[in-house]
C-alpha positions in Angstrom: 0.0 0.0 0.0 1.1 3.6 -0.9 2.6 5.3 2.3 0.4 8.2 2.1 -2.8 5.7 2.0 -1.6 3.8 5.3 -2.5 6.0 8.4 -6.2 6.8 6.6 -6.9 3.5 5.7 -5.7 2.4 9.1 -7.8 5.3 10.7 -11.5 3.9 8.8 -10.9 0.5 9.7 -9.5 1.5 13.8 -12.7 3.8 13.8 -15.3 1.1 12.1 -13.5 -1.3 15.3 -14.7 1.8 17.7 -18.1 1.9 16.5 -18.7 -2.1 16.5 -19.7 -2.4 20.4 -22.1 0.8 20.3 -24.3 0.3 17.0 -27.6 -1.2 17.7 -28.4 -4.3 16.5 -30.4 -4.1 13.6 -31.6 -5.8 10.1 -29.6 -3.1 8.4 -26.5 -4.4 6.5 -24.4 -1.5 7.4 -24.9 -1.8 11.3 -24.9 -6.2 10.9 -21.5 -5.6 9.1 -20.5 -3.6 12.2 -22.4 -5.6 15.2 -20.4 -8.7 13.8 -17.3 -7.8 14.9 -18.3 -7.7 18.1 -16.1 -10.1 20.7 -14.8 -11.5 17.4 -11.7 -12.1 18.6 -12.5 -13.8 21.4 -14.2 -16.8 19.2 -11.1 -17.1 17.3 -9.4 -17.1 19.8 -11.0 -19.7 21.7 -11.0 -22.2 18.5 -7.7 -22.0 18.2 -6.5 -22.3 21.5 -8.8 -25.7 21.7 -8.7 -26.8 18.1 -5.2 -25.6 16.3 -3.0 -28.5 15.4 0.3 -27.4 14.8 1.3 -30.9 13.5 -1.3 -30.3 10.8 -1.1 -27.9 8.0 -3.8 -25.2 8.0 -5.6 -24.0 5.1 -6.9 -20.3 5.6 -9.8 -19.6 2.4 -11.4 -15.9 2.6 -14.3 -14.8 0.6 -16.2 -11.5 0.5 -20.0 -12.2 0.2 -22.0 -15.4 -1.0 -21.2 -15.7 -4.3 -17.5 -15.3 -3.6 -17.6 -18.2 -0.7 -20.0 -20.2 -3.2 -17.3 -20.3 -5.6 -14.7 -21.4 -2.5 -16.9 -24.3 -1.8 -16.2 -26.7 -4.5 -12.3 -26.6 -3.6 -13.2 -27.1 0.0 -15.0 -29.9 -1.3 -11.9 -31.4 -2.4 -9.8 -30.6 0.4 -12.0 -32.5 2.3 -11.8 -35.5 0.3 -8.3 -35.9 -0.5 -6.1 -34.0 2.2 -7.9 -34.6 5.5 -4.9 -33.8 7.5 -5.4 -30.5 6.3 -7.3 -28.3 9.1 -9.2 -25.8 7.3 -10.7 -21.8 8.2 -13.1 -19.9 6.2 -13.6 -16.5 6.6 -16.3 -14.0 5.4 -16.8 -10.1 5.0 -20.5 -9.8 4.6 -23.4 -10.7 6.8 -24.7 -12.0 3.6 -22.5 -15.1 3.9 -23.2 -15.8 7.1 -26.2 -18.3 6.1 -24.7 -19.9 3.6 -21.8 -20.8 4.9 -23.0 -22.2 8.0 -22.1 -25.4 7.0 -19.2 -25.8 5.0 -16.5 -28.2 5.3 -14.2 -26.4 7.4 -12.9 -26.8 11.0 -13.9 -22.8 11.7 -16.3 -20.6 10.0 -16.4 -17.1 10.8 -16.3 -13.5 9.8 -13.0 -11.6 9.1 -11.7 -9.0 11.6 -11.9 -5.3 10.3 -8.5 -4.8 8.3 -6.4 -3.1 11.1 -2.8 -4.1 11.5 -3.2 -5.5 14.9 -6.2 -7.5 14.1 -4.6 -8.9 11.4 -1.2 -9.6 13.4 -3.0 -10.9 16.1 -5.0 -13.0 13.6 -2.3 -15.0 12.1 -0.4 -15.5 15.1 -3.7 -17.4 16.9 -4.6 -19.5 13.8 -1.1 -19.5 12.8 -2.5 -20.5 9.1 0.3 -22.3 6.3 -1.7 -20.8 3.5 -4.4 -18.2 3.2 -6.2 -18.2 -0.3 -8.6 -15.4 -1.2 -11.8 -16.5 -3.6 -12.4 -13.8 -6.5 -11.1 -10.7 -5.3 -11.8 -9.5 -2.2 -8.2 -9.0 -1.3 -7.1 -6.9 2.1 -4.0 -5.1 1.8 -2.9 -5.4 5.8 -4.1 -8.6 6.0 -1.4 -9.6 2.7 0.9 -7.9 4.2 1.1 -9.2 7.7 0.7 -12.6 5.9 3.7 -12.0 3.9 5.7 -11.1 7.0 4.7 -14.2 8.9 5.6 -16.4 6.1 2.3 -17.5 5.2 1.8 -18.3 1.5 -0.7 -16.5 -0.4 -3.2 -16.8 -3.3 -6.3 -16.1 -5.0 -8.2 -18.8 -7.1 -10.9 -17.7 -9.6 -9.1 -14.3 -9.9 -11.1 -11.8 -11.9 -10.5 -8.4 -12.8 -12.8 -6.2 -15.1 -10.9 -4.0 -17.8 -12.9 -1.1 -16.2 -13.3 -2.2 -12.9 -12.5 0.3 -9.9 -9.9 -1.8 -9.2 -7.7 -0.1 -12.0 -8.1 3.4 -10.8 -5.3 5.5 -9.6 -6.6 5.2 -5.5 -7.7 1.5 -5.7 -4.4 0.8 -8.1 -2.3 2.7 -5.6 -4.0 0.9 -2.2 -3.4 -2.5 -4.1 -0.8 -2.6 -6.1 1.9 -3.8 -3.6 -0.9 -6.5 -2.4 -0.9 -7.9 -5.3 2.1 -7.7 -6.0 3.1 -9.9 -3.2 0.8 -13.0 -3.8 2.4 -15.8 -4.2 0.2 -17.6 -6.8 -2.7 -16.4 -8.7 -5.5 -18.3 -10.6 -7.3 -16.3 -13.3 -10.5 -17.0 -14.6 -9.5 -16.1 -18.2 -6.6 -14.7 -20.3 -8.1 -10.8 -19.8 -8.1 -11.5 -16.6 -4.9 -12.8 -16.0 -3.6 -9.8 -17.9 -5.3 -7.1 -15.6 -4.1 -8.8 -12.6 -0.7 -8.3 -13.7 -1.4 -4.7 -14.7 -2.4 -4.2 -11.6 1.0 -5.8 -10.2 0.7 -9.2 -9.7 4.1 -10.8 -11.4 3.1 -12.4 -14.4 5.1 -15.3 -13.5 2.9 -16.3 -10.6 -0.4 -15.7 -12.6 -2.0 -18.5 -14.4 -5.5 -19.3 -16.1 -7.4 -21.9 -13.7 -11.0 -21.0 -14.9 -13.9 -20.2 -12.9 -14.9 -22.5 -9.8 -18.8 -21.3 -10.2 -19.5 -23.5 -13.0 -17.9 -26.8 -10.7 -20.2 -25.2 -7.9 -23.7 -24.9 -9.6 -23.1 -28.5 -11.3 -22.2 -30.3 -8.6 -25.6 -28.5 -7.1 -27.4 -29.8 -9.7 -26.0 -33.4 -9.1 -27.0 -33.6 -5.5 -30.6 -34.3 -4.1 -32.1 -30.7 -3.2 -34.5 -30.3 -0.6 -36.7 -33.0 -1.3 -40.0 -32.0 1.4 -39.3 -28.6 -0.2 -39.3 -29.5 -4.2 -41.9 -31.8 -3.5 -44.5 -28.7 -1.7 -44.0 -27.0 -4.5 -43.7 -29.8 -7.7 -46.7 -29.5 -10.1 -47.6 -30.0 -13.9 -47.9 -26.3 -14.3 -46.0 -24.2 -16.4 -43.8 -22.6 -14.0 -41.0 -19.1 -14.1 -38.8 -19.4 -11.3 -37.5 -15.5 -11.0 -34.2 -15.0 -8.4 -32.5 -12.9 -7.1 -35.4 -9.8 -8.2 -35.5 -6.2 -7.3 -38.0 -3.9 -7.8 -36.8 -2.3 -11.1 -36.8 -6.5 -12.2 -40.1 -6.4 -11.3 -41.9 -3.5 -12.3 -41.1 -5.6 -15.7 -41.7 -9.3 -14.6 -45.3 -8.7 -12.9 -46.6 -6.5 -16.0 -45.3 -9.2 -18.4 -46.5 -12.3 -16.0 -49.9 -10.8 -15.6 -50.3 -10.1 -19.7 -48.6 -13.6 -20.6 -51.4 -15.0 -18.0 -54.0 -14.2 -20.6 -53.0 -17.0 -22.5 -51.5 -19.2 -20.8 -53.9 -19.4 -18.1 -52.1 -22.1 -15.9 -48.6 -20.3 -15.3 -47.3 -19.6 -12.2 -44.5 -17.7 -10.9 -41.9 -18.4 -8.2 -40.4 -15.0 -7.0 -37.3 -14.7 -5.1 -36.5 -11.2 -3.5 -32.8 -10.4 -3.7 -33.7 -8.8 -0.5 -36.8 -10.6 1.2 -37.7 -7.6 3.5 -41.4 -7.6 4.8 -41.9 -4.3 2.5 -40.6 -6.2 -0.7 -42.8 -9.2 0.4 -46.0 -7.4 1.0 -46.1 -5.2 -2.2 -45.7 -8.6 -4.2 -48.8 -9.7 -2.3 -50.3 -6.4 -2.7 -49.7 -6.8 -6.5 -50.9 -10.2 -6.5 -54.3 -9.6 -4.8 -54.9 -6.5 -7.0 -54.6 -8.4 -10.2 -56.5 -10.8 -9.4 -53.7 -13.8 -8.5 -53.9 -16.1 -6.0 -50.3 -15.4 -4.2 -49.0 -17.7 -1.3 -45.3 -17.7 0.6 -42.9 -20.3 0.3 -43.7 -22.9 3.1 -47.9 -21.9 2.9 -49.8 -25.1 2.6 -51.2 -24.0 -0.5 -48.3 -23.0 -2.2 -48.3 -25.6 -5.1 -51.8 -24.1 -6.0 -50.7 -20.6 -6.0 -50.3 -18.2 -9.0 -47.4 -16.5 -7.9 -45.5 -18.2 -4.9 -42.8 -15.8 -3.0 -39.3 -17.0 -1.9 -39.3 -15.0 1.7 -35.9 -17.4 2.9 -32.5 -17.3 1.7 -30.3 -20.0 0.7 -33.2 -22.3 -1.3 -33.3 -20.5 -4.7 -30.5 -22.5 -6.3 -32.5 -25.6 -5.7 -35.7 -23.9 -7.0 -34.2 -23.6 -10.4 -34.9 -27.4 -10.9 -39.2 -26.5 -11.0 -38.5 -23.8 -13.6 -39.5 -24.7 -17.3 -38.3 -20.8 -17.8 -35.6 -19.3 -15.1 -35.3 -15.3 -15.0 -32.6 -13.8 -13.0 -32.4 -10.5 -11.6 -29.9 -7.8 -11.2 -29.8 -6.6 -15.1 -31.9 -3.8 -13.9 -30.3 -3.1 -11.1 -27.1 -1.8 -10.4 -26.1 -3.9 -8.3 -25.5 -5.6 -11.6 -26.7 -9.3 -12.7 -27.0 -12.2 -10.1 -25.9 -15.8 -11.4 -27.1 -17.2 -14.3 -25.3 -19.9 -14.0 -27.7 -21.5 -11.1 -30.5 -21.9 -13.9 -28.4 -23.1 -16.8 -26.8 -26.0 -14.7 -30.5 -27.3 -14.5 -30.9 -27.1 -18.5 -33.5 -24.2 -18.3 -33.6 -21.3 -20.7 -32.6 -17.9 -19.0 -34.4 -14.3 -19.2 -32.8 -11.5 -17.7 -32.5 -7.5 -18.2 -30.9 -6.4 -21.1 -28.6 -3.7 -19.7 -26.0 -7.0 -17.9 -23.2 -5.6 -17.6 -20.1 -6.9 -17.2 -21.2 -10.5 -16.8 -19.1 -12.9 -19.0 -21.4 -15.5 -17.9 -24.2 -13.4 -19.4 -22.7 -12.8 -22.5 -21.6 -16.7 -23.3 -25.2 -17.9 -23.1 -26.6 -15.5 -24.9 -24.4 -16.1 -27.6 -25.0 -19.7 -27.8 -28.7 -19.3 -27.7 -29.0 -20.8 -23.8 -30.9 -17.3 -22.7 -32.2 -13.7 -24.3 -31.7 -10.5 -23.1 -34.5 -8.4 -23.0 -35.1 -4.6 -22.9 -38.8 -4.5 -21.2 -42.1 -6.1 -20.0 -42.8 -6.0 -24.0 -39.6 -7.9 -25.0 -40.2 -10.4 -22.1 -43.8 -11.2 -22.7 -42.8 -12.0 -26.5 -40.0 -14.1 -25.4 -42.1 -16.3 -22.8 -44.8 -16.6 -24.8 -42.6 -17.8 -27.9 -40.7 -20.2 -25.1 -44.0 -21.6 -23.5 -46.1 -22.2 -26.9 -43.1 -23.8 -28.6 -41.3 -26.2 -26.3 -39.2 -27.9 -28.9 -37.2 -23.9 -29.0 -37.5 -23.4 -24.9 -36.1 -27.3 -25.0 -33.1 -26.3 -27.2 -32.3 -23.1 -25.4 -32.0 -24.8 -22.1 -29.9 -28.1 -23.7 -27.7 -24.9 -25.0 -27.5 -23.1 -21.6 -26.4 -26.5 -20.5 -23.9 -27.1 -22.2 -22.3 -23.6 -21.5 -22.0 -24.8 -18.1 -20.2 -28.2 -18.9 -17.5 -26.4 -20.8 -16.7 -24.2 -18.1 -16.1 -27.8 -15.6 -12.6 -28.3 -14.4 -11.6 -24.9 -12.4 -12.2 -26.8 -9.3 -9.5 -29.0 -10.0 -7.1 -26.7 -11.2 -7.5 -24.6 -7.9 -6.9 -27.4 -5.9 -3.9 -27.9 -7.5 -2.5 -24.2 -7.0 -3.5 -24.5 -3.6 -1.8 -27.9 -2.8 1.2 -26.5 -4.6 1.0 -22.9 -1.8 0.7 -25.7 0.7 3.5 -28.0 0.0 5.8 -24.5 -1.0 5.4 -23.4 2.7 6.5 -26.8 4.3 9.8 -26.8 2.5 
């Protein structure tokens, strides 16, 4: 990090530590981001003291949200099935991850300490890691360095770095550069990747296409039995849209559309999953539904499989949903918060809607070129697309098989992680 960023980036972080122990407790992400911290170090602490074999090699993974730890989960997978004598620790930023990682094969889940130097210090010398491995990007500059000093080997699988991502500005380039700089081993996702990350200072020598881990993740999903009480409450012949990840400015496009594609095709229903599943977001779907006319029903109502529109008001089921869908939309293209994974739907072989403004989503971009989902402008555009999809299935058919296939090409990042990982591993033993 640039010396003259050092004492104010130290100063937000030392100040966000103040705040921690006074903020209420509250649904709000800012203050759970916060609140979270809260006798953190105490629960590491304790973990290690009672848990920490020094004999055993420790694998330290850290992810930034849910996607990011989502993508972490098919290398932990493997960890856990070939190198058991490795003890492993997963950290996360966001309170969003909390739920879905609450069961991941590790030894010790938890969230990552506030980037301060003595957090961090204090952090490797408790869990005292061999390796620490960041998924995607969410890389901390103290915590790098601190690693670095210790002599803990560092990574990142399933690298990823935008051409016009903030990343590459002149602050972000000049808080990072010397962090990335000092990994040890990086696995891209692509070649434009890899060659960003350099850019931005990682040596070119340590830097290697691996692929991206998401498309291991969301097919190994698929391969697994979901919740079978929960598919089952909801499985019915009905044509069915299963919409995830939606925000409002998704849905001012997907209700107009649903209701007008309704008129013929009176037996569709729609599965709606909030990005955010707030009591406000919930209740104006209802409101919506009741006022047209729907029937409308939550998740884990009785009468959910007869609904019109069912809504999604838990986290951590939508991937699993996808399996019901003979149409998957997926929000986020309206939003800019930017597009959600459209990966999720594809794995299952469904054809996949989403809003035409998507960004910088690669994902996006490969199945729409290869006819596995459509873009689309408005409720217009959508209501033409799923009424062409729904009256000719041998087309919706052939867009999902394509969408499919998308997701079998990208197989095989898992692997390669693992490998860069093992390789961190066995460097820091010699």
């Amino acid at each position: 990090m640039h010396a003259l960023l050092r004492l104010p980036y130290e100063f937000v972080w030392r100040a966000a530590n103040a705040l921690a122990p006074v903020v209420p407790s509250s649904g709000n992400k800012i203050l759970r981001t916060l609140k979270s911290r809260v006798e953190l170090k105490a629960r590491i602490d304790a973990w290690a003291g009672a848990h920490r074999d020094l004999s055993r090699p420790l694998l330290w993974m850290h992810a930034s949200s849910v996607g990011e730890s989502l993508q972490a989960l098919p290398v932990l997978n493997l960890f856990r099935e070939r190198s058991r004598e490795v003890q492993i620790v997963f950290t996360f930023y966001s309170p969003s991850a909390e739920t879905a990682t609450r069961n991941f094969p590790a030894d010790f889940v938890s969230y990552l300490p506030f980037d301060t130097a003595a957090s961090m210090r204090h952090l490797i010398e408790s869990l005292k890691p061999t390796a620490l491995v960041f998924s995607k990007l969410d890389v901390w500059p103290t915590l790098v360095a601190e690693a670095r000093s210790a002599g803990v080997r560092t990574g990142i699988i399933s690298g990823t770095l935008h051409s016009d991502s903030g990343r590459s500005s002149t602050i972000a380039s000049l808080l990072l550069r010397d962090t990335y700089a000092a990994l040890d081993s990086v696995g891209a996702v692509s070649a434009e990747d890899r060659a960003n990350i350099v850019e931005l200072g990682a040596h070119a020598s340590r830097v290697t296409v691996t692929g991206d881990t998401r498309y291991d993740q969301v097919w190994a999903r698929r391969q697994r039995d979901g919740p079978v009480e929960l598919l089952d409450h909801l499985r019915t012949n009905r044509p069915t849209i299963v919409a995830g990840s939606t925000w409002q400015s998704d849905e001012v496009h997907l209700l107009k559309s649903f209701a007008k594609t309704r008129k013929n095709h009176r037996r569709l229903r729609l599965i709606i999953a909030p990005h955010e599943p707030t009591a406000g977001s919930i209740e104006s779907i209802i409101s919506w539904s009741n006022s047209n006319s729907f029937t409308a029903a939550r998740l884990d109502d009785p009468t959910a499989a007869d609904a019109d529109l069912v809504i999604v008001d838990r986290l951590g089921v939508l991937g699993d949903l996808y399996a019901l869908a003979d149409i998957a939309y997926v929000g986020g293209g309206f939003h800019r918060a930017g597009l959600h994974s459209v990966l999720e739907p594809a794995a299952f072989g469904k054809p996949v809607l989403f809003g035409a403004p998507y960004g910088r989503s690669r994902e996006a971009e490969l199945l729409v070129s290869n006819s596995g989902a459509r873009a689309i402008a408005d409720a217009s555009e959508l209501t033409a697309v799923l009424t062409q999809w729904l009256t000719d299935s041998s087309t919706r058919t052939a867009a999902g098989s394509a969408a499919e296939q998308v997701v079998k090409r990208g197989l095989g990042a898992a692997e390669a992680s693992y490998s860069l990982i093992t390789k961190l591993l066995e460097a820091a033993r010699l």
